[in-house]
N, C-alpha and C positions, 0 to 999 in steps of 0.2 A: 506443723507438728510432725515430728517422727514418728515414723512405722516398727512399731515394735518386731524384734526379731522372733522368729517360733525355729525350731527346731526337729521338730518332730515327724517322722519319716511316713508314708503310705504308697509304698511299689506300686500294690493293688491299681491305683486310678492311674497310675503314668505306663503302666503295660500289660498288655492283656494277650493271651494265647490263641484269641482267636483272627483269624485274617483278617483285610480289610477293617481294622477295630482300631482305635485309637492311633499315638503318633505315629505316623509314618517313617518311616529308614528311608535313606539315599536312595538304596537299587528301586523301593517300591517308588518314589518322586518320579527316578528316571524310568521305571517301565511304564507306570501307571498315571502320571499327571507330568507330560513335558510341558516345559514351559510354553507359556503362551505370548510371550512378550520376548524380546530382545534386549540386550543391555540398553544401547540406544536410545529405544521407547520408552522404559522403565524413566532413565531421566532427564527423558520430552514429557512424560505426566508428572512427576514430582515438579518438572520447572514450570507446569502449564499453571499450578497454583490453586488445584483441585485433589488432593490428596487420597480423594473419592477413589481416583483414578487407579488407586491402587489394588488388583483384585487378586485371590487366590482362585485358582482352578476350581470349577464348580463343582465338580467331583471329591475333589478333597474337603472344598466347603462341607460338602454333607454329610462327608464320615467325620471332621469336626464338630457339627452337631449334634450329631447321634453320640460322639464319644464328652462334648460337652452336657450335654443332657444326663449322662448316666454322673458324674462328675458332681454335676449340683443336687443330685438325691440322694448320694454321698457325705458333700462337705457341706451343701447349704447354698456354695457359691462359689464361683469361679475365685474370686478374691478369696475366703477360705482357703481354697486346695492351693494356692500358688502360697500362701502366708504359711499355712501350716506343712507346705510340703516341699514345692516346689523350689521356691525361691532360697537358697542357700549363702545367707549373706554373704559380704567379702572370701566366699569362697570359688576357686572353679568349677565350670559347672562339668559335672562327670554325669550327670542325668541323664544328657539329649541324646538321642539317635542321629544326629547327624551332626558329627565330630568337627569343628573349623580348622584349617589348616595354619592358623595364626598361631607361632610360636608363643605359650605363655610366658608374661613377664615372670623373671625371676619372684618379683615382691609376691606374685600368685600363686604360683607351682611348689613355693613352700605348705599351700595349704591351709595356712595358719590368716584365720582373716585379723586386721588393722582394725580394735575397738574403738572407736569416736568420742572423745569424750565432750567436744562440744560439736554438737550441727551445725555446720551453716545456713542462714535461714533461705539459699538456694544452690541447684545444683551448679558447681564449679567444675572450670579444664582440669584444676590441678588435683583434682579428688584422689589418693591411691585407689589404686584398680582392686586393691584388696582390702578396701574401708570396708567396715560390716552397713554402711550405709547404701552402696549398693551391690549389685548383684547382676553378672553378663553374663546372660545365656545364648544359645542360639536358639532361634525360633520352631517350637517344635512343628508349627504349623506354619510355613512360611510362603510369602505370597508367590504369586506364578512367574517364578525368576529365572535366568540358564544357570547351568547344572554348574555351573564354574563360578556362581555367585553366590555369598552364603548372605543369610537372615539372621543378624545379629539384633536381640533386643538390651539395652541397657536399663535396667531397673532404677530405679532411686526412693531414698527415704527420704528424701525431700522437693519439694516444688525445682519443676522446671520454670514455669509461667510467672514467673513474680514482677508486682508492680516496679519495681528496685531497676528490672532489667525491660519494662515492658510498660513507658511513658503512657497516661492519657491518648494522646495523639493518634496510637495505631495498636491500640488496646483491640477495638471491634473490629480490627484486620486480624490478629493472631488468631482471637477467639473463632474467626471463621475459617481463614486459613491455616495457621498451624506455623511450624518453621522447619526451613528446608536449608539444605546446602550440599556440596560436592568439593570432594577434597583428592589431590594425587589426581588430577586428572587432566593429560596435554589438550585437548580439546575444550574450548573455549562454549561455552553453554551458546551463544549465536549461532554455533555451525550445527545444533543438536534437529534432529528434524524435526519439523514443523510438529502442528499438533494434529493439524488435518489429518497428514500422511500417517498418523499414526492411530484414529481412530476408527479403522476395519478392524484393527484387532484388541477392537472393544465390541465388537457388534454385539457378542453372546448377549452380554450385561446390559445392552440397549441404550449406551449411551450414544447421545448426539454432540455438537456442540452447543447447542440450545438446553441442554442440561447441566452443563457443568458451572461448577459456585464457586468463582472467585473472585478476585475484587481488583478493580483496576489497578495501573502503577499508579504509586503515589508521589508527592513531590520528591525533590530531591533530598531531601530533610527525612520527609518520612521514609525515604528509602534506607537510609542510613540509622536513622532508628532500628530500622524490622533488623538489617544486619549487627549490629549492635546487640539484637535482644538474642541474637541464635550465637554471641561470638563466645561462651561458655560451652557449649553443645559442641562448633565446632571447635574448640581447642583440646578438648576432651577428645576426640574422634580423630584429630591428627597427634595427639599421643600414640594412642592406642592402638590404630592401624598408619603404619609409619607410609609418608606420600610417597618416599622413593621404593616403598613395597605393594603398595595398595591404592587402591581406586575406590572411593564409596560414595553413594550420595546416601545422606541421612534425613531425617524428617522426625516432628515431634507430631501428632496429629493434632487436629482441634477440640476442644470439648466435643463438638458432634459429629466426631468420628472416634473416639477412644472407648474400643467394647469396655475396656476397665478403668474408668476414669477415677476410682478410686485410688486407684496406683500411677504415678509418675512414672513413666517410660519413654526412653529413645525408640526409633527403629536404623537401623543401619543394614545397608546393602554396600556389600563389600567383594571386590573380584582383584584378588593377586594378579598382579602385573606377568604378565607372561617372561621367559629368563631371556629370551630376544630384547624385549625392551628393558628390563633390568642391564645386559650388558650394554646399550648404548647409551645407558644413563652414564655408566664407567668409564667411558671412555671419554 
């Protein structure tokens, strides 16, 4: 079923005059919450198959709940305030504080969002980026990434997870795991480091290895499934951030990690290709 569109605007809850209060800008990220993770690491956890693994600064953590708290005595509800304010269909989003360097598509930058007149009864690659079906913002709260990688979230008014794209077979693998992928990227996920090596810099969060929920490799069959069920997600995401410009790995989380599981969203983690490696791609 589609997400009806709302319209209707409330500054109030997306900015506030007082410091440390609600979303965070660029400079406050970089003075006050560096990242904690490395490109790298970021996706040795998304490939470890724990999506858990994905954390925001604990610091920012807390002025997001302090600023989601005031939010829901407001609207009622995180999904309210994003339905009734945030979320701007088929439009660019001119909201966030913290600007993407990704050149909008033309079909965008008119402005003018794409009415839908029929849904597809799942999200597809070939969606226009300016359908009033969904809605690409950056993450006003974005997890602990370097300052050269941005938090893009992709909205949709429709299911990601459907039976159509997500056989019996490895149904209670998505539902736990989620779906993940990496696009635009010369490095070969086998050379990515271990996962060992990369959990001191989870210590804060207390994770071990003896904590983390995933679910073994499955056949080869099933392996080909799980890629199959994410090839919408990625075809969509190598539209939109072009490989010969961009690097991301993206992920859809599972039912028990999606704080808003009412709404169907991507996440995308995206870092512009440095103009060193762009010119050798040229030559």
């Amino acid at each position: 079923m589609a997400i009806e569109a709302n319209s209707k605007q409330d500054p109030d809850s997306h900015n506030s005059s007082e410091t440390d209060y609600g979303p965070p800008t660029r400079q406050e990220l970089l003075a006050h919450y560096p990242a904690r993770f490395t490109w790298p690491q970021l996706k040795a956890f998304i490939n470890a198959g724990d999506l858990d693994l994905l954390k925001r600064d604990k610091a920012l953590q807390h002025r997001y709940d302090v600023w989601s708290a005031d939010v829901k005595k407001k609207h009622g509800s995180i999904v309210n305030y994003l339905l009734d304010y945030r979320l701007q269909w088929g439009k660019p989003d001119t909201l966030s504080l913290l600007p993407s360097e990704l050149e909008e598509p033309e079909e965008t930058a008119t402005r003018v969002s794409q009415v839908s007149h029929v849904v597809p009864q799942y999200f597809t690659a070939d969606i226009p980026f300016n359908s009033d079906l969904i809605y690409i913002m950056q993450n006003s709260w974005p997890y602990s990434v370097p300052f050269e990688v941005e938090h893009t979230v992709v909205w949709s008014r429709m299911p990601i997870f459907h039976p159509f794209l997500i056989p019996n077979a490895i149904d209670a693998r998505i539902q736990q795991d989620g779906l993940w992928g990496f696009t635009g990227s010369d490095t070969p996920v086998e050379d990515l480091p271990s996962l060992e090596s990369c959990l001191p810099a989870l210590a804060d969060w207390g994770v071990t290895i003896e904590s983390i929920i995933r679910s073994p490799k499955g056949t080869s069959e099933e392996e080909e499934m799980v890629f199959h069920a994410g090839k919408e997600v990625d075809g969509f995401v190598k539209r939109r951030w072009r490989e010969s410009e961009w690097e991301t790995a993206w992920f859809v989380n599972p039912p028990r990690l999606q704080s808003i599981p009412e709404l169907a969203h991507i996440h995308v983690l995206a870092r512009k290709k440095s103009s060193e490696k762009l010119a050798s791609q040229d030559t």
